[in-house]
C-alpha positions in Angstrom: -17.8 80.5 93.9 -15.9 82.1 97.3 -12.7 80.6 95.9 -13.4 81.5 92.4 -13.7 85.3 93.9 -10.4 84.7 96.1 -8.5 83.6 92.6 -9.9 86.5 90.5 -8.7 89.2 92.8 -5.4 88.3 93.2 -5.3 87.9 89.7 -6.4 90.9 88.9 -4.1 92.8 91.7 -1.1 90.9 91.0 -1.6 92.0 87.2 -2.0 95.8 87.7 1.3 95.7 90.1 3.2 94.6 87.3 1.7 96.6 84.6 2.1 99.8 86.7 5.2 99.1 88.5 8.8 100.1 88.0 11.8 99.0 88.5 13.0 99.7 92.0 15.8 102.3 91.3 13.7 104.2 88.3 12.5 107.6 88.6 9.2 108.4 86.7 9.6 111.6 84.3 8.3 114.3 86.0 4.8 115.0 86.4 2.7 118.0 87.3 -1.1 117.7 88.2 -3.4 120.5 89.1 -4.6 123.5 87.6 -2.4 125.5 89.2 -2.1 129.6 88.7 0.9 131.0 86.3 1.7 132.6 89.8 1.7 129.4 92.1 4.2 127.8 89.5 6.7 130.1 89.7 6.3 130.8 93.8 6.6 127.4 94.3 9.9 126.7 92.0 11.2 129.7 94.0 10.8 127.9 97.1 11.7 124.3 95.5 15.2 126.3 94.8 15.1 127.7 97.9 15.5 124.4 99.5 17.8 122.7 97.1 20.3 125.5 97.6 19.7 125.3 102.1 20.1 121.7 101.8 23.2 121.7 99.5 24.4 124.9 101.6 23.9 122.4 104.6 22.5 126.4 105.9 20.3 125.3 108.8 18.7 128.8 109.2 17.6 129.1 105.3 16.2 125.8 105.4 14.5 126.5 108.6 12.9 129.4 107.2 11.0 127.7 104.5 8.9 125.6 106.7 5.8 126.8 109.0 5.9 127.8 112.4 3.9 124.8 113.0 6.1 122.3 110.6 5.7 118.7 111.2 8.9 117.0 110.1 10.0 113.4 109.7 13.2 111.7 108.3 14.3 108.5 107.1 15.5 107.8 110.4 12.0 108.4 112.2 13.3 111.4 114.1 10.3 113.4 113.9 10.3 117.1 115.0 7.5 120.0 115.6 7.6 123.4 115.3 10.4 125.4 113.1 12.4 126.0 115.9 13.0 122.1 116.9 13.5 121.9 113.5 16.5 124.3 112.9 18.0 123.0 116.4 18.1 119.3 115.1 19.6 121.3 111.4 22.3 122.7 113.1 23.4 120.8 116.1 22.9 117.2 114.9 22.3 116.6 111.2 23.9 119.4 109.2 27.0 119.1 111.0 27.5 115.1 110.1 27.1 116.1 106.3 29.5 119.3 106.8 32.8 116.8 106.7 30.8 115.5 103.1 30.3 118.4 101.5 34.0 119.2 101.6 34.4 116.6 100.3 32.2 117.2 97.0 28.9 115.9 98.4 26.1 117.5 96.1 22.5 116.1 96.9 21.3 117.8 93.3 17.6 117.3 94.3 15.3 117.0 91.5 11.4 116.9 91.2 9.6 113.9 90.8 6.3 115.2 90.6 4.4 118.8 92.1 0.7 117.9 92.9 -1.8 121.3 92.9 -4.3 120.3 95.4 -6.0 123.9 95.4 -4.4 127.8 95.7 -3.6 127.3 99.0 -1.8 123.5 99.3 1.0 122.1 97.1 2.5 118.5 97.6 6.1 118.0 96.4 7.9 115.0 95.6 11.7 115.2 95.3 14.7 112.9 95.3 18.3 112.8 95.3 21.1 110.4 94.6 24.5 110.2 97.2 26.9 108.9 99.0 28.0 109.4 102.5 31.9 108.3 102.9 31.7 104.4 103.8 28.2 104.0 102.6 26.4 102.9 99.8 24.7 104.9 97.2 21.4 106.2 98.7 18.3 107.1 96.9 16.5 109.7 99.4 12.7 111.1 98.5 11.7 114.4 100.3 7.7 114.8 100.6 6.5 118.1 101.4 3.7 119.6 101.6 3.5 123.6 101.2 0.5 126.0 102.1 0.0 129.6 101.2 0.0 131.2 104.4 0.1 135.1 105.2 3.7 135.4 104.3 4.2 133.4 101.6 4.2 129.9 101.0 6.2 127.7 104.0 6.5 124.0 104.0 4.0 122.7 106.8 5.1 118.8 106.2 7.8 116.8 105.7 8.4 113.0 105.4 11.9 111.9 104.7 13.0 108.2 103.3 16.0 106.2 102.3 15.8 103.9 99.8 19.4 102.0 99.5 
């Protein structure tokens, strides 16, 4: 009976994963869950466009501004930063300038939603991606994860997780 228990469960995991999965590279269509206020929609594309535009702007000061005081940030590389200010150093000294020589070349990271999650009025998570490619790299498939808050000024991104999927 203990094995017979073992050999249903794996059964019946390894049958969901391949009924729900995708294929590695695919992008869902996109999906928004919530009940979310007219309002919240539209402040929360405004900031989405916000930060498509910084990031493809490589404009460490714009993109800077969008998250909290108190940000937590982590990319694909685990460099993990606290605070806006750490933040927009790292933008502007380190990261911003290695994709400048890219975007004159034509880089455009067209980030695009995968899905916008209400969790109440105050807390949004955002799921985004984009698709390039850095001079001597491969194609890269990158997914942005933030999560936004309504705070006294308007809504700021208070967490980020970064990764690379090649």
């Amino acid at each position: 009976m203990k094995y017979l228990s073992s050999i249903i469960f794996v059964i019946a995991v390894t049958a969901s994963f391949h009924s729900g999965a995708q294929d590695r590279r695919e992008i869902p269509p996109f999906k928004a869950t919530g009940e979310p206020a007219d309002q919240q929609v539209e402040e929360i594309q405004l900031v989405l466009e916000e930060y498509r535009r910084a990031w493809n702007q490589l404009d460490a000061d714009a993109l800077s501004a969008l998250h909290s005081q108190d940000t937590e940030w982590i990319n694909a590389y685990a460099r993990m930063f606290r605070g806006r200010e750490s933040l927009q150093k790292f933008l502007s000294a380190r990261l911003f300038p290695q994709f400048s020589q890219q975007l004159a070349s034509g880089l455009n990271l067209d980030i695009q939603a995968i899905s916008i999650r209400y969790l109440s009025e105050k807390i949004v998570v955002a799921h985004l991606f984009t698709d390039f490619q850095l001079a001597g790299e491969t194609a890269r498939r990158t997914h942005f994860h933030l999560v936004l808050e309504d705070q006294e000024h308007g809504w700021k991104i208070v967490h980020t997780a970064i990764m690379d999927a090649l």
